[in-house]
py3Dmol code that shows the C-alpha trace and the ligand (Angstrom):
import py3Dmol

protein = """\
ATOM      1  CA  UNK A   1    -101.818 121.531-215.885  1.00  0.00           C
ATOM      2  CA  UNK A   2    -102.564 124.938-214.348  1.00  0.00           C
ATOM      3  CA  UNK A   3    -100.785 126.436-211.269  1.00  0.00           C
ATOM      4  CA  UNK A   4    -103.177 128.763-209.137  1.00  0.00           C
ATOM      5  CA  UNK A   5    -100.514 131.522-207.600  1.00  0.00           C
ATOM      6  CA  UNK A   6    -102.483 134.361-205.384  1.00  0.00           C
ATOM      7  CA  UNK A   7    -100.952 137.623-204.676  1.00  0.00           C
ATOM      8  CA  UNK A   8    -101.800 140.349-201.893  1.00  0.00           C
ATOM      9  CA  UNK A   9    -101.482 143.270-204.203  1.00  0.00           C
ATOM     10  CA  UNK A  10    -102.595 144.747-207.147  1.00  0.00           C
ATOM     11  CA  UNK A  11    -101.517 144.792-210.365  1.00  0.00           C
ATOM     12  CA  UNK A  12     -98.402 146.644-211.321  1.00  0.00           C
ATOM     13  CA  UNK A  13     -96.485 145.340-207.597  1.00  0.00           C
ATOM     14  CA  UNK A  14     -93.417 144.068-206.575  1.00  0.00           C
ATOM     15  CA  UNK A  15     -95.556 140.571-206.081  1.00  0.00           C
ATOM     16  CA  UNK A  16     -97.551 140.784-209.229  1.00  0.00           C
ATOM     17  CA  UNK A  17     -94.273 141.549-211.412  1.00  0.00           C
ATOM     18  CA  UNK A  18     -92.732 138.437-209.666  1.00  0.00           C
ATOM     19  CA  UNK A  19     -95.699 136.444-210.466  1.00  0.00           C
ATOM     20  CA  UNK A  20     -95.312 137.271-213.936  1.00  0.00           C
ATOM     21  CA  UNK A  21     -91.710 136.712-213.869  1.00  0.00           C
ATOM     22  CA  UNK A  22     -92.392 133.091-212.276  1.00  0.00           C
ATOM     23  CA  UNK A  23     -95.117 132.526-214.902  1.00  0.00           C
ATOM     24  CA  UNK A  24     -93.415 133.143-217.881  1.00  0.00           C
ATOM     25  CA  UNK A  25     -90.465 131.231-216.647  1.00  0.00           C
ATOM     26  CA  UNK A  26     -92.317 128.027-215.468  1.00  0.00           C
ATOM     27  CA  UNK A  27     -94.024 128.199-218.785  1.00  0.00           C
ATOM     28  CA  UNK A  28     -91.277 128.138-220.838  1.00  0.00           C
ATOM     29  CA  UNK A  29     -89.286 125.739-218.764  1.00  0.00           C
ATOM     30  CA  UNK A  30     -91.904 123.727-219.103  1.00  0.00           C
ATOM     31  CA  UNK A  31     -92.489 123.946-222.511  1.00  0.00           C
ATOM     32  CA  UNK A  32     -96.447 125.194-221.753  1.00  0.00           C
ATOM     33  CA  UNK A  33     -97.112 121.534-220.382  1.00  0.00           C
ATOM     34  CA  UNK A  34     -97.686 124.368-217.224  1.00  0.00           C
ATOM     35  CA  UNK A  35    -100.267 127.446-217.040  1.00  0.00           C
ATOM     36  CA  UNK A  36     -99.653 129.772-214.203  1.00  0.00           C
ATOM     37  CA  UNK A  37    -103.084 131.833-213.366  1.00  0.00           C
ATOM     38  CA  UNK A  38    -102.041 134.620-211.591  1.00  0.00           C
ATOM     39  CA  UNK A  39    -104.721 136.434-208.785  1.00  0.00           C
ATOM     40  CA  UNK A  40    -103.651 139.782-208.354  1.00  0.00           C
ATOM     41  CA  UNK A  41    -105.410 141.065-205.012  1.00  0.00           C
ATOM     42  CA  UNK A  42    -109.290 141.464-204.571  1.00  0.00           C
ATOM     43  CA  UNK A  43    -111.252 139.023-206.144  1.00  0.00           C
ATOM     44  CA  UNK A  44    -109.911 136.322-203.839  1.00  0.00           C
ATOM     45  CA  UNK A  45    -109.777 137.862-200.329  1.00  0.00           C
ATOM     46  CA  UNK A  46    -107.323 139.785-198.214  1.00  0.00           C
ATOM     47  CA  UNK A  47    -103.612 138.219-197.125  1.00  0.00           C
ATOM     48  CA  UNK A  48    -105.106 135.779-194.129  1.00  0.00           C
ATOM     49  CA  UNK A  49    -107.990 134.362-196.508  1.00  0.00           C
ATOM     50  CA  UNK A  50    -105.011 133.862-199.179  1.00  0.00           C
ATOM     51  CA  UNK A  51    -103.389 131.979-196.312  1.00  0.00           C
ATOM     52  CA  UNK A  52    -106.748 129.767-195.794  1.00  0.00           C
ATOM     53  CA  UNK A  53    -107.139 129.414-199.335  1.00  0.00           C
ATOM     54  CA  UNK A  54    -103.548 127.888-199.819  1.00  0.00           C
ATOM     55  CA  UNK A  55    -104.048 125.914-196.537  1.00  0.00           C
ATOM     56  CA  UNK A  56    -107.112 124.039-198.008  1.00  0.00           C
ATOM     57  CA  UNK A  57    -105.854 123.918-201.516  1.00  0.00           C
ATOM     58  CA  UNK A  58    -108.087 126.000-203.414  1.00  0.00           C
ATOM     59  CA  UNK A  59    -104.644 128.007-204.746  1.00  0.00           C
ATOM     60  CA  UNK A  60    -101.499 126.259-205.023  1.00  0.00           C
ATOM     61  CA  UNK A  61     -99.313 129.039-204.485  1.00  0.00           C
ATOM     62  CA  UNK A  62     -99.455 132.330-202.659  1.00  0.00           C
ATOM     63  CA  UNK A  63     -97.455 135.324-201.314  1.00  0.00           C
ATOM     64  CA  UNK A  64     -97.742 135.370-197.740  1.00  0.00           C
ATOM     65  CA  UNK A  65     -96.295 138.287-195.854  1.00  0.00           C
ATOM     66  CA  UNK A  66     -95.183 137.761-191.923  1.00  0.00           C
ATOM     67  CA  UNK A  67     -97.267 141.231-191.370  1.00  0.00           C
ATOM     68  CA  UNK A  68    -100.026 139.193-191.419  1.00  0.00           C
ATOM     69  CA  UNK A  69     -98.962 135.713-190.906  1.00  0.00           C
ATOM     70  CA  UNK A  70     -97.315 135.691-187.795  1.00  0.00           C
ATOM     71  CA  UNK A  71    -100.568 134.954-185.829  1.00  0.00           C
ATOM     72  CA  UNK A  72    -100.559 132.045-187.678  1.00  0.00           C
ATOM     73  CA  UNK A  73     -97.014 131.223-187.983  1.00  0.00           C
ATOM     74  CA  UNK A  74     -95.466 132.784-185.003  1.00  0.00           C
ATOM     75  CA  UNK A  75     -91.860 132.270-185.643  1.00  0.00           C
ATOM     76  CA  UNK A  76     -92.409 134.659-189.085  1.00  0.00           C
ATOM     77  CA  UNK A  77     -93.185 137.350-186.440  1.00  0.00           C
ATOM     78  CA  UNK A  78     -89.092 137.971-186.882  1.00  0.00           C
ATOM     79  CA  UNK A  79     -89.640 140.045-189.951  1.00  0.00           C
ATOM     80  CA  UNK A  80     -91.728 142.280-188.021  1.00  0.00           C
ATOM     81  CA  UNK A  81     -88.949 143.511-185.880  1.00  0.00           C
ATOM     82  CA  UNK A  82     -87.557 146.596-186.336  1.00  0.00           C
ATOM     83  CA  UNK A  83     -83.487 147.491-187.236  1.00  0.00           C
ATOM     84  CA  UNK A  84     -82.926 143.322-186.972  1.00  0.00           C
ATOM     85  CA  UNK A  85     -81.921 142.635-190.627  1.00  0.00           C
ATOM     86  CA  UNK A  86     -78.500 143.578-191.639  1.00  0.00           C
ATOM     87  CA  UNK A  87     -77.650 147.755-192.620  1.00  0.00           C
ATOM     88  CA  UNK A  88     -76.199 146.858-195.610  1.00  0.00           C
ATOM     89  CA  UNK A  89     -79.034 146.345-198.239  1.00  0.00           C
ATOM     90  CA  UNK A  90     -77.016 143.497-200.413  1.00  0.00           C
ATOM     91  CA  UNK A  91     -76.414 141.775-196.808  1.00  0.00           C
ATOM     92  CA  UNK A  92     -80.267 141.509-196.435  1.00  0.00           C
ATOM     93  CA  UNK A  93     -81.053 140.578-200.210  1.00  0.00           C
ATOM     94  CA  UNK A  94     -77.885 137.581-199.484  1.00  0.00           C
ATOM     95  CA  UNK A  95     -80.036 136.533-196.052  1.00  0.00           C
ATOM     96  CA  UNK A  96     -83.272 136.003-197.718  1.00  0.00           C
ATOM     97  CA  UNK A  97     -82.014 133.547-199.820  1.00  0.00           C
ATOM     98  CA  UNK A  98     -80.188 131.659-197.785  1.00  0.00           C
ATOM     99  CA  UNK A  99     -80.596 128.118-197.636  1.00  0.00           C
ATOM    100  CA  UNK A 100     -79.991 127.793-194.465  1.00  0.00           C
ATOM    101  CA  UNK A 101     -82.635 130.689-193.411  1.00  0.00           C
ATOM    102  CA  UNK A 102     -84.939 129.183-195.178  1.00  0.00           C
ATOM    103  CA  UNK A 103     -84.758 125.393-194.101  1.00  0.00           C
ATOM    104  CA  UNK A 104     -84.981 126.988-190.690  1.00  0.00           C
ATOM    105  CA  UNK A 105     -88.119 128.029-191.187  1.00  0.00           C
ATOM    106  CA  UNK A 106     -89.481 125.162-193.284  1.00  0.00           C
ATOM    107  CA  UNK A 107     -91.146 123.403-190.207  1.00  0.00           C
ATOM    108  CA  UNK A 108     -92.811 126.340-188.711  1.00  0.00           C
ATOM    109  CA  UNK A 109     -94.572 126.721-192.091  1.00  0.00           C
ATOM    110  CA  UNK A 110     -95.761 122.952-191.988  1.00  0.00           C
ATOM    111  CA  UNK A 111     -97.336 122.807-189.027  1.00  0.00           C
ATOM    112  CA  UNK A 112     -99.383 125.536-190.829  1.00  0.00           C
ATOM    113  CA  UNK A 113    -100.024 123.564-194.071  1.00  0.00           C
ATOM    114  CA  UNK A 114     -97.305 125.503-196.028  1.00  0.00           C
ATOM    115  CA  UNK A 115     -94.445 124.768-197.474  1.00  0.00           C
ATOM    116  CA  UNK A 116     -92.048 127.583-197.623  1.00  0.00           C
ATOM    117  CA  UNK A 117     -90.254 128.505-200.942  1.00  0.00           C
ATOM    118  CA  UNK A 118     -88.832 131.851-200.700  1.00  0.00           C
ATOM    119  CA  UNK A 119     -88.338 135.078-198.799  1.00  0.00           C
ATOM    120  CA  UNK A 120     -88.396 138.294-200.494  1.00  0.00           C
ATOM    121  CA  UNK A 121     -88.073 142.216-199.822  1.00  0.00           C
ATOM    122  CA  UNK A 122     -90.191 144.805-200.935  1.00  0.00           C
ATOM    123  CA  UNK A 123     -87.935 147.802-199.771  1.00  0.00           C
ATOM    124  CA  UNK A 124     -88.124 149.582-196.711  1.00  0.00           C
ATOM    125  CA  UNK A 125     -90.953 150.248-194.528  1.00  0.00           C
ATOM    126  CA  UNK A 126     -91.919 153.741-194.959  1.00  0.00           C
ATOM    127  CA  UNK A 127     -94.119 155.734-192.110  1.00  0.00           C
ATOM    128  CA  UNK A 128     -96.762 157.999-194.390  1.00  0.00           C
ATOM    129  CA  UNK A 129     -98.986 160.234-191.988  1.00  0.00           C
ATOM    130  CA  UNK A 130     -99.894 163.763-191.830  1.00  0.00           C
ATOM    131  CA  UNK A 131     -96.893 164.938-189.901  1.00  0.00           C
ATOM    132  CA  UNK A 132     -93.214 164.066-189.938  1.00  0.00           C
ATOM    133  CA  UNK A 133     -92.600 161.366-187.835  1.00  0.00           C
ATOM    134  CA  UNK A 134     -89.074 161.945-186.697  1.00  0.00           C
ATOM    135  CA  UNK A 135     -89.454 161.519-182.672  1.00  0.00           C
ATOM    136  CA  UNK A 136     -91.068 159.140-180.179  1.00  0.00           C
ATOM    137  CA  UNK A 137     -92.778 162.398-179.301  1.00  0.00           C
ATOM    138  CA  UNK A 138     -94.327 162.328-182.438  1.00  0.00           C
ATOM    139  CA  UNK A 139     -95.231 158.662-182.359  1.00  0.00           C
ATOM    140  CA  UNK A 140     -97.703 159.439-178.681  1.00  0.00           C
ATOM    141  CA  UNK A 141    -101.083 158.254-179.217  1.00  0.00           C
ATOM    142  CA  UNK A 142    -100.730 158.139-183.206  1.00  0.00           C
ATOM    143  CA  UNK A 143    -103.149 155.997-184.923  1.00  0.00           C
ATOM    144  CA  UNK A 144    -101.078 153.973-187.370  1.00  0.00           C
ATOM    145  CA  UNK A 145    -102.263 151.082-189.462  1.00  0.00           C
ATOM    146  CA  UNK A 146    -100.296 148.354-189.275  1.00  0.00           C
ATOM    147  CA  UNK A 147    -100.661 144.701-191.068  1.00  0.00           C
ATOM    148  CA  UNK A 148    -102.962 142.346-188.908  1.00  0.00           C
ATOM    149  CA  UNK A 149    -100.860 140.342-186.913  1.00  0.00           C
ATOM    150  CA  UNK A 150     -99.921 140.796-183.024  1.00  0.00           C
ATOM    151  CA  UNK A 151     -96.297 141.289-184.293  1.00  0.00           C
ATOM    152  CA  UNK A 152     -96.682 143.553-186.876  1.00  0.00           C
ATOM    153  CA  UNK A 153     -98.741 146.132-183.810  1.00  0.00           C
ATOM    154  CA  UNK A 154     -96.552 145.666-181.137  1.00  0.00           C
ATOM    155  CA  UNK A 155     -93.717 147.326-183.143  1.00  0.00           C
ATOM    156  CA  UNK A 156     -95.321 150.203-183.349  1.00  0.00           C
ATOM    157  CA  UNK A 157     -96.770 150.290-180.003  1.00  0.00           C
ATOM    158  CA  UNK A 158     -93.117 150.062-178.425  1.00  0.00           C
ATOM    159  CA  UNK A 159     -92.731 153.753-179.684  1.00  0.00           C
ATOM    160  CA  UNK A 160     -96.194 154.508-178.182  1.00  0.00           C
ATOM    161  CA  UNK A 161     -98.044 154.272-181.116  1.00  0.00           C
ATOM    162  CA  UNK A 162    -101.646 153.462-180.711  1.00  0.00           C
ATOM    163  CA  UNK A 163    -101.859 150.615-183.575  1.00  0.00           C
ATOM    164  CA  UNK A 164    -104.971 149.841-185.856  1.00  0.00           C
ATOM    165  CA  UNK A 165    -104.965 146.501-187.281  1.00  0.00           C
ATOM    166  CA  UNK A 166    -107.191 146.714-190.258  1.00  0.00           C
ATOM    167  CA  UNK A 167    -106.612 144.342-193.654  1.00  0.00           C
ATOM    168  CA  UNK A 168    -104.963 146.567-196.847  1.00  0.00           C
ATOM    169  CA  UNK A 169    -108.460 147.242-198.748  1.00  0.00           C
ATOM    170  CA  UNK A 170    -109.279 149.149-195.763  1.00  0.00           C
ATOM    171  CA  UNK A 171    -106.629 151.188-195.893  1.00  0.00           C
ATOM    172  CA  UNK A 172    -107.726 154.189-198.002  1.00  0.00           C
ATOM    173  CA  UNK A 173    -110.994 154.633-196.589  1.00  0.00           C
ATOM    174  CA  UNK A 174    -110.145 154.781-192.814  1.00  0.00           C
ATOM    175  CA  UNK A 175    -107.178 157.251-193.738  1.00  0.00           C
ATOM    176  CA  UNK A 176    -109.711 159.268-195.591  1.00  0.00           C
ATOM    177  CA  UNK A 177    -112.216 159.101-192.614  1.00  0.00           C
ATOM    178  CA  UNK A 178    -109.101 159.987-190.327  1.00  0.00           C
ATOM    179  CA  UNK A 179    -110.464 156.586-188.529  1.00  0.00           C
ATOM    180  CA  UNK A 180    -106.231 156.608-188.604  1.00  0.00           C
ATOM    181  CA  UNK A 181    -103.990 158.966-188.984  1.00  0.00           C
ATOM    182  CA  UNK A 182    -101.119 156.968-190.323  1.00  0.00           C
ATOM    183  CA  UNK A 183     -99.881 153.699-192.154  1.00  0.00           C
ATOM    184  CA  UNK A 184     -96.300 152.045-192.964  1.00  0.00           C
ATOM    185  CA  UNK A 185     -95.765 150.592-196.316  1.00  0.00           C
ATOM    186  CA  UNK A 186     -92.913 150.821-198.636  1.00  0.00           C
ATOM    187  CA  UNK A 187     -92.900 153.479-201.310  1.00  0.00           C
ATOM    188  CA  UNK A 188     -94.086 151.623-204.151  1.00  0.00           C
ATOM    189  CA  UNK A 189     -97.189 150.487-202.376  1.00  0.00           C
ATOM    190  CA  UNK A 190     -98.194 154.279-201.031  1.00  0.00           C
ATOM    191  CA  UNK A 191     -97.970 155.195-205.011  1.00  0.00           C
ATOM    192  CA  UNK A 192    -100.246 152.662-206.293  1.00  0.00           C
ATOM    193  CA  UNK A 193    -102.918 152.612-203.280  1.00  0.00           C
ATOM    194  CA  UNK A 194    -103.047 156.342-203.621  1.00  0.00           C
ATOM    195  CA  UNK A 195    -102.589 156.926-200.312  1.00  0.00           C
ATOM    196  CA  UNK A 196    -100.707 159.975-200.854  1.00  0.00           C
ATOM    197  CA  UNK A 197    -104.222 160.986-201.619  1.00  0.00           C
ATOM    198  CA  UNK A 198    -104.677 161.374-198.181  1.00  0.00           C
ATOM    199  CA  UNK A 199    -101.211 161.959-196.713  1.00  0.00           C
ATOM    200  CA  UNK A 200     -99.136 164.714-196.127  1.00  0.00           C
ATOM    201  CA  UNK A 201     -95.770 163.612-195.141  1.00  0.00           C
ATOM    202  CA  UNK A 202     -93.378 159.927-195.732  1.00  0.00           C
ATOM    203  CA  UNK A 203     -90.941 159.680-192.757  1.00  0.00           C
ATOM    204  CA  UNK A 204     -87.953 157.124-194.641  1.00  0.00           C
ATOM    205  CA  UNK A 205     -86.477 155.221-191.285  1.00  0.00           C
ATOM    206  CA  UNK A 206     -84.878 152.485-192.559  1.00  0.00           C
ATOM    207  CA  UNK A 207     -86.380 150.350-189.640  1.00  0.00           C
ATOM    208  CA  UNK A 208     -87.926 147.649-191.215  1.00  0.00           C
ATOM    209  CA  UNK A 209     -87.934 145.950-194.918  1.00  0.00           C
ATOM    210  CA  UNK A 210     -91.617 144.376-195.939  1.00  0.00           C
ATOM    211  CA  UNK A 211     -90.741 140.643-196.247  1.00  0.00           C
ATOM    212  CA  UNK A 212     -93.218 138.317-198.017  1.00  0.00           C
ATOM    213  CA  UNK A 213     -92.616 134.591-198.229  1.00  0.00           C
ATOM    214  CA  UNK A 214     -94.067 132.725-201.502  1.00  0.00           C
ATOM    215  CA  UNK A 215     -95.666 129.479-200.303  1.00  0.00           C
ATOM    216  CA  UNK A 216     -97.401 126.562-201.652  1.00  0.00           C
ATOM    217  CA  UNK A 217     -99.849 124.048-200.051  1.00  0.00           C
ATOM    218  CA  UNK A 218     -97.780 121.714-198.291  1.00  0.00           C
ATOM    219  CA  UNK A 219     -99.439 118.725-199.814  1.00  0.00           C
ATOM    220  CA  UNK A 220     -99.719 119.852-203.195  1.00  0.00           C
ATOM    221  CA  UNK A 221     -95.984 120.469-203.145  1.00  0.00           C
ATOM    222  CA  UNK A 222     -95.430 117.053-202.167  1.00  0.00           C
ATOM    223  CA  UNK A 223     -97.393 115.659-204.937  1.00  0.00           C
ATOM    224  CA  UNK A 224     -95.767 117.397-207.486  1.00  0.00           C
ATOM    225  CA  UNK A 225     -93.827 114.773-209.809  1.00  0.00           C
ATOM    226  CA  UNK A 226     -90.124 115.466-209.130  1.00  0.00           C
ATOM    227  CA  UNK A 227     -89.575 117.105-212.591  1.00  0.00           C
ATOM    228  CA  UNK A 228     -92.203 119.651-211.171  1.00  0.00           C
ATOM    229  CA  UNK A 229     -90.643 120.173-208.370  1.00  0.00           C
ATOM    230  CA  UNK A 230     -87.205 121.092-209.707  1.00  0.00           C
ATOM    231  CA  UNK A 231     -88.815 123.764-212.269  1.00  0.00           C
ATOM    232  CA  UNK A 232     -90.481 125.038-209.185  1.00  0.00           C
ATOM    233  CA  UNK A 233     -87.632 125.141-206.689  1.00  0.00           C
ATOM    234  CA  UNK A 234     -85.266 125.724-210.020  1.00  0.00           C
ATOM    235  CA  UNK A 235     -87.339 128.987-210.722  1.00  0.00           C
ATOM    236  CA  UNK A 236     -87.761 130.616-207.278  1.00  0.00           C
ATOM    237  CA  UNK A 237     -84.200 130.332-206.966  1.00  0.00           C
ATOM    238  CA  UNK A 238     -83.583 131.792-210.302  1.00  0.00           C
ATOM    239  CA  UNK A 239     -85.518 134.647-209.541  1.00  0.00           C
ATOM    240  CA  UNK A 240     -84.410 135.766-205.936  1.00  0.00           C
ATOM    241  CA  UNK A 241     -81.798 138.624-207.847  1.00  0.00           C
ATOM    242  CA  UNK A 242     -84.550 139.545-209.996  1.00  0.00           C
ATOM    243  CA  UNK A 243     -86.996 140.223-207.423  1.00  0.00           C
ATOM    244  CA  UNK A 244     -84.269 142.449-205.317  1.00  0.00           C
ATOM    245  CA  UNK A 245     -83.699 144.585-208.555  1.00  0.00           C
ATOM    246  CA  UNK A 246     -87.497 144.708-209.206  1.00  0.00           C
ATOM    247  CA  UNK A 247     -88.283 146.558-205.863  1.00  0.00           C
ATOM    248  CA  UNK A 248     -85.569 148.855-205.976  1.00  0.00           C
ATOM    249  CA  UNK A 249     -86.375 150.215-209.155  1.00  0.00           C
ATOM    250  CA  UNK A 250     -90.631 149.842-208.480  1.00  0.00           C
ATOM    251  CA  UNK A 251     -89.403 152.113-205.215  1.00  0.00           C
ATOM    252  CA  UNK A 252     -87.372 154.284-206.700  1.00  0.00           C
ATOM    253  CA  UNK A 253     -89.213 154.914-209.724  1.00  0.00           C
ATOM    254  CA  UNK A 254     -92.584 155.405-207.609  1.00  0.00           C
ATOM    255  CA  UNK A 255     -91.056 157.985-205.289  1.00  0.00           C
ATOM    256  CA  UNK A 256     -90.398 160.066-208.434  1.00  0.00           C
ATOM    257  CA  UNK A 257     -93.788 159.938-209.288  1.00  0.00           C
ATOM    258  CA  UNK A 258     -95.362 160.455-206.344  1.00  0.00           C
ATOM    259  CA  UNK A 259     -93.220 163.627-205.495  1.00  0.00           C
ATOM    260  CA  UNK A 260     -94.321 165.153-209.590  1.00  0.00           C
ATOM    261  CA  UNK A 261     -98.175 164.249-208.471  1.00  0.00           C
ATOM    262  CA  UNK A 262     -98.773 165.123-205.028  1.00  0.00           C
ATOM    263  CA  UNK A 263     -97.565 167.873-203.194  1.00  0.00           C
ATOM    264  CA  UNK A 264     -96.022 164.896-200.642  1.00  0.00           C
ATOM    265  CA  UNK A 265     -93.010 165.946-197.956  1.00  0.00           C
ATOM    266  CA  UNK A 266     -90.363 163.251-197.954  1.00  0.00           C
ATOM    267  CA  UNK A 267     -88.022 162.925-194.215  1.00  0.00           C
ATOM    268  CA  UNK A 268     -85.308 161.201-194.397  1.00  0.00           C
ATOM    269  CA  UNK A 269     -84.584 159.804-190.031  1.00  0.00           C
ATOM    270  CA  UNK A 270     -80.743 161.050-189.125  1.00  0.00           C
ATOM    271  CA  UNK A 271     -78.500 158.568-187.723  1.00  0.00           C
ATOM    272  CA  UNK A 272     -78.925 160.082-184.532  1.00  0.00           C
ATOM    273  CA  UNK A 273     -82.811 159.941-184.723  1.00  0.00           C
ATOM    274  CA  UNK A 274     -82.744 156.489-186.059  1.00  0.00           C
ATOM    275  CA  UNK A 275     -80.777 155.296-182.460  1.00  0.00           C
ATOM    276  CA  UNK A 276     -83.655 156.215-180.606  1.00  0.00           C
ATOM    277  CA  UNK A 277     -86.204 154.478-182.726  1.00  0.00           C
ATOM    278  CA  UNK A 278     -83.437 151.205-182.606  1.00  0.00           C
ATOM    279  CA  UNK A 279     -83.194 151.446-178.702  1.00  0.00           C
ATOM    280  CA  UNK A 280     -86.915 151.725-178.442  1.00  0.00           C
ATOM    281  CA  UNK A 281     -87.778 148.334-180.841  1.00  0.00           C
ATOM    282  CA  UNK A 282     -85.529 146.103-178.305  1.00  0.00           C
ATOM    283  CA  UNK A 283     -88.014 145.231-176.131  1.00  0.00           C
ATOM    284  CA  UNK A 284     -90.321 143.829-178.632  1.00  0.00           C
ATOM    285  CA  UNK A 285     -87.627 140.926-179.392  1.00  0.00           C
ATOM    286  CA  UNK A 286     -88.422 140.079-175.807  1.00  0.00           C
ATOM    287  CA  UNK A 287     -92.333 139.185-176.846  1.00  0.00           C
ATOM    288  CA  UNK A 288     -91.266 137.633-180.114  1.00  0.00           C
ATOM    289  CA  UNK A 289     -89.786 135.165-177.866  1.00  0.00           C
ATOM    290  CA  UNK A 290     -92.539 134.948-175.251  1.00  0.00           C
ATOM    291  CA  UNK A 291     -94.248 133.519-178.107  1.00  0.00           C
ATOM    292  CA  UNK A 292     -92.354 131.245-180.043  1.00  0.00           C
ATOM    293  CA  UNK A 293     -89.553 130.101-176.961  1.00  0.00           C
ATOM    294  CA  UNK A 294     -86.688 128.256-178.071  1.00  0.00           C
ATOM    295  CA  UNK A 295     -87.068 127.958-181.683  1.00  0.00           C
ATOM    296  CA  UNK A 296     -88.050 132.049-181.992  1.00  0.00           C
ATOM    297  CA  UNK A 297     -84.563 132.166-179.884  1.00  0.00           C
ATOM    298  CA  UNK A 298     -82.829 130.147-182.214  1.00  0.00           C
ATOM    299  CA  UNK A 299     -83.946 132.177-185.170  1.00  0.00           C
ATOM    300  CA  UNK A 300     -83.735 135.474-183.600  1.00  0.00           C
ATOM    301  CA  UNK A 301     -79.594 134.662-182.651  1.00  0.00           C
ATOM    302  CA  UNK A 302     -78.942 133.097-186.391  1.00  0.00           C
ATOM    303  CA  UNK A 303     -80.354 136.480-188.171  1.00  0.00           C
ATOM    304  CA  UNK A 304     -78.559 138.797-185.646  1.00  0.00           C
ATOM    305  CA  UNK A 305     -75.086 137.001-186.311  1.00  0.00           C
ATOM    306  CA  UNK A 306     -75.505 138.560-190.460  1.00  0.00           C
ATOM    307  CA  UNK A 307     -75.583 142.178-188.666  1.00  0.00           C
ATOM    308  CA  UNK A 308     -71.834 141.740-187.892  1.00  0.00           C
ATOM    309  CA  UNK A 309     -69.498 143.868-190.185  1.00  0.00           C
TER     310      UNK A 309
END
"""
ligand_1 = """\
11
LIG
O -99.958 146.470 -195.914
C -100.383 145.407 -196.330
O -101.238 144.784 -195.749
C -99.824 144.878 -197.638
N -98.718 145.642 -198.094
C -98.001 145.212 -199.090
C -96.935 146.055 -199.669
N -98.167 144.000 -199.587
C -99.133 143.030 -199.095
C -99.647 143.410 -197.720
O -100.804 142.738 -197.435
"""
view = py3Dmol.view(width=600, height=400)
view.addModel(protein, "pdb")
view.setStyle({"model": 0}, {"cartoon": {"style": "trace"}})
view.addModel(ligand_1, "xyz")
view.setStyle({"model": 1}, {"stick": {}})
view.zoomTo()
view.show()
């Protein structure tokens, strides 16, 4: 039996070292009676054709990040907010794998064709652009990529951003054609889609962590024979610590890398500057629940209550 799992980045990620991490143990659990054939990004389409593509069943499994999905799945919009998940880094990584995060969001998914199966970080957003980016000054009228969903701009556009919406193939070119003049990522992704190519400056806020979710098709899931299941569900599970550990060092490691190669300015916010940034994001909780009402409210309050000490 094969598994079809398709990733939104490249070889050498945070999602393509899960997926062979998930791979290797779903293979083994299972005694090869599994085959996990892993799609690193390209050859199947950008992150809302992965979403079709799981939707219809032509992959099984996917990584589907709320930067993108929330047009689809509005309630996932909630990882696009900025300073919302907890301060403490090991409170975050504990929230993502909470079961009772994630059966919260099981039925959005469904009415979308997905079944949920995980949350995971990638590390911190990080603002990459051609000048520091420490001020709401600084932020007037900037053209900054962000991921494709209504969410994922409106962030940006509460600190009076001007934001691009473009899929993350694009990326490169339009920074190189100054069709933008910024993008937010986390480190390790800047390293490996060169885009300190074409970049002067990271800004490190601490505003935001890239979530992805890893999904399945929602009926494919329910067909699985319940031994299936259990190596599935058994093996996400399994690797939730792994995955945390995997992006710090991918981050940390990258940053290294990228500061030997390029001749890259790294700006770390201030408390002080990071207040202003947090005061300025409020408002956009308001429009996260202008679209998703009671159920975005419900969410919204249950993810708040892990940001007391
Ligand atoms: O910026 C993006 O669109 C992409 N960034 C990462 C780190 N993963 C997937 C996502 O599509």
């Amino acid at each position: 039996i094969t598994w079809r799992f398709a990733l939104e980045e490249i070889e050498g990620s945070v999602q393509h070292t899960y997926a062979e991490a998930f791979k290797e143990h779903i293979e083994q659990i299972s005694g090869d009676r599994i085959v996990v054939d892993v799609f690193p990004y390209g050859s199947l389409g950008t992150s809302t054709q992965l979403t079709e593509l799981t939707r219809n069943g032509s992959v099984n499994l996917a990584f589907a990040s709320p930067g993108h999905l929330a047009d689809k799945v509005p309630e996932t919009g909630l990882f696009n907010l900025h300073f919302l998940l907890p301060e403490e880094p090991e409170k975050t990584r504990d929230l993502l794998k909470d079961p009772e995060l994630i059966s919260r969001f099981q039925q959005p998914y469904r009415n979308s064709g997905l079944q949920l199966l995980g949350f995971i970080s990638e590390g911190w957003m990080t603002w990459s652009a051609n000048q520091p980016l420490r001020s709401l000054e600084q932020f007037q009228g900037l053209r900054i990529r962000t991921m494709t969903s209504a969410m994922a701009a409106e962030a940006y556009r509460a600190y009076g951003a001007e934001p691009v919406q473009t899929p993350y193939s694009q990326v490169y070119s339009d920074l190189q054609l100054r069709k933008i003049d910024g993008q937010t990522n986390p480190v390790f992704a800047i390293e490996e889609m060169d885009f300190h190519e074409v970049q002067t400056t990271l800004t490190l806020a601490r505003a935001s962590h890239f979530i992805a979710s890893v999904v399945a098709n929602d009926d494919w899931y329910d067909g699985l024979p319940e031994q299936e299941r259990t190596w599935l569900t058994d093996t996400i599970r399994d690797l939730a610590d792994h995955a945390w550990d995997n992006q710090e060092e991918l981050n940390q490691e990258r940053l290294e890398q990228m500061l030997e190669k390029a001749d890259i300015r790294v700006i770390r916010l201030t408390e002080d500057e990071r207040e202003l940034f947090r005061q300025a994001s409020l408002p956009v909780r308001n429009r996260y629940l202008e679209v998703t009402g009671a159920q975005g409210q419900a969410l919204l309050e249950y993810v708040e209550s892990w940001q007391q000490p």
